[in-house]
C-alpha positions in Angstrom: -46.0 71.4 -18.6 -42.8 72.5 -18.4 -40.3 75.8 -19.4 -36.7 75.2 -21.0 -34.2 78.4 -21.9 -32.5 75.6 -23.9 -32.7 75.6 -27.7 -30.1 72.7 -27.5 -33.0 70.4 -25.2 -35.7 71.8 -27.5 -33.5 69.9 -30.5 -33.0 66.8 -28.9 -37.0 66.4 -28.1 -37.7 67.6 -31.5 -35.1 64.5 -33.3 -36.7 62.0 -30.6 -40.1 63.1 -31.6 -41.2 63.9 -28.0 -39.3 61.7 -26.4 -36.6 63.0 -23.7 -35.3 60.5 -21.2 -37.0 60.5 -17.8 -39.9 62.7 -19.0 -43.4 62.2 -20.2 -44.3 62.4 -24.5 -44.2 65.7 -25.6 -46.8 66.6 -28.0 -46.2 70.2 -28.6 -43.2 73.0 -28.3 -44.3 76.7 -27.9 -41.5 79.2 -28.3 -42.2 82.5 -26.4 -40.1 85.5 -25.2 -40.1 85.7 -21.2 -40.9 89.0 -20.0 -38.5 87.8 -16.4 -35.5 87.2 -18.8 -36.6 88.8 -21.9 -35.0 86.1 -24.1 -36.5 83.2 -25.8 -38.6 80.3 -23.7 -39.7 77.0 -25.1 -42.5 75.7 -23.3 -43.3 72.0 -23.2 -46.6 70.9 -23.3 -46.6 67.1 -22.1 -49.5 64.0 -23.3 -50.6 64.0 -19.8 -51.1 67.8 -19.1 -55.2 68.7 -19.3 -54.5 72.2 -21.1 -53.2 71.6 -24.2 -53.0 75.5 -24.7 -51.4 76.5 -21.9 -48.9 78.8 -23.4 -51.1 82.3 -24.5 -50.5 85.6 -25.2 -50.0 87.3 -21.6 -47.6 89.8 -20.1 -45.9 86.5 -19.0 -45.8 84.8 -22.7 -45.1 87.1 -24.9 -45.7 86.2 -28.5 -46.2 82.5 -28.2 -45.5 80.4 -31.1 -46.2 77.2 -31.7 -42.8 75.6 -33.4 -43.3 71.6 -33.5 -46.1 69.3 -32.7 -46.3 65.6 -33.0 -49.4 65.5 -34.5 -47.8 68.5 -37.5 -43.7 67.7 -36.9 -43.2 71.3 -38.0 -40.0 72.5 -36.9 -39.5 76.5 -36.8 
Protein backbone atom coordinates (compact mmCIF):
# COMPACT_ATOMS: atom_id res chain seq x y z
CA UNK A 1 0.00 0.00 0.00
CA UNK A 2 1.18 3.07 -0.83
CA UNK A 3 -0.09 7.16 -1.10
CA UNK A 4 0.78 9.40 -4.27
CA UNK A 5 -0.24 13.34 -4.48
CA UNK A 6 0.64 12.70 -8.16
CA UNK A 7 -2.19 12.48 -10.73
CA UNK A 8 0.71 12.40 -13.32
CA UNK A 9 2.14 8.77 -11.48
CA UNK A 10 -1.54 7.69 -11.11
CA UNK A 11 -1.68 8.01 -15.21
CA UNK A 12 1.36 6.30 -15.98
CA UNK A 13 0.23 3.07 -13.65
CA UNK A 14 -3.19 3.36 -15.11
CA UNK A 15 -1.56 3.09 -19.23
CA UNK A 16 0.90 0.27 -17.87
CA UNK A 17 -2.03 -1.50 -16.25
CA UNK A 18 -0.44 -1.74 -12.82
CA UNK A 19 2.76 -1.82 -13.71
CA UNK A 20 5.27 1.09 -12.45
CA UNK A 21 8.98 0.30 -12.58
CA UNK A 22 10.57 -0.95 -9.35
CA UNK A 23 7.14 -1.46 -7.71
CA UNK A 24 4.86 -4.42 -7.07
CA UNK A 25 1.33 -4.97 -9.61
CA UNK A 26 -1.14 -2.68 -8.73
CA UNK A 27 -4.54 -3.95 -8.72
CA UNK A 28 -6.48 -1.06 -7.55
CA UNK A 29 -6.31 3.12 -7.34
CA UNK A 30 -8.48 4.78 -4.70
CA UNK A 31 -8.72 8.57 -5.05
CA UNK A 32 -9.46 10.37 -1.66
CA UNK A 33 -9.10 13.87 -0.24
CA UNK A 34 -6.38 14.09 2.60
CA UNK A 35 -7.60 15.71 5.56
CA UNK A 36 -3.36 16.70 6.33
CA UNK A 37 -3.27 18.45 2.87
CA UNK A 38 -6.83 18.77 2.03
CA UNK A 39 -6.20 18.07 -1.68
CA UNK A 40 -6.59 14.98 -3.62
CA UNK A 41 -4.67 11.44 -2.62
CA UNK A 42 -4.45 8.39 -4.73
CA UNK A 43 -3.84 5.44 -2.80
CA UNK A 44 -2.22 2.38 -4.23
CA UNK A 45 -3.35 -0.85 -3.32
CA UNK A 46 -0.54 -3.44 -4.35
CA UNK A 47 -1.14 -7.60 -5.36
CA UNK A 48 0.85 -8.43 -2.41
CA UNK A 49 -0.95 -6.22 0.33
CA UNK A 50 -3.57 -8.56 2.63
CA UNK A 51 -6.25 -5.64 2.79
CA UNK A 52 -7.47 -5.18 -0.30
CA UNK A 53 -9.85 -2.34 1.25
CA UNK A 54 -7.53 -0.52 2.95
CA UNK A 55 -8.57 2.89 1.83
CA UNK A 56 -12.21 3.66 3.95
CA UNK A 57 -14.14 6.43 4.86
CA UNK A 58 -12.26 7.96 8.05
CA UNK A 59 -11.36 11.39 9.16
CA UNK A 60 -8.03 10.42 7.39
CA UNK A 61 -9.73 9.22 3.90
CA UNK A 62 -12.16 11.39 3.15
CA UNK A 63 -14.48 10.30 0.51
CA UNK A 64 -12.57 7.41 -0.97
CA UNK A 65 -13.26 6.41 -4.41
CA UNK A 66 -12.35 3.76 -6.22
CA UNK A 67 -11.09 5.14 -9.83
CA UNK A 68 -9.29 2.02 -11.73
CA UNK A 69 -8.87 -1.58 -10.99
CA UNK A 70 -7.28 -4.30 -13.01
CA UNK A 71 -9.77 -6.61 -12.62
CA UNK A 72 -12.71 -3.40 -13.89
CA UNK A 73 -9.92 -0.96 -15.93
CA UNK A 74 -12.31 1.90 -15.07
CA UNK A 75 -10.62 5.03 -15.32
CA UNK A 76 -12.37 8.09 -13.40
Amino acid sequence: MATVNSREIVDEIIAGNGHYEGDPQVIKIVKYQNMFNGGDAYGLVYETDGDVNRYENSAACINPQVIWSVNKKEVK
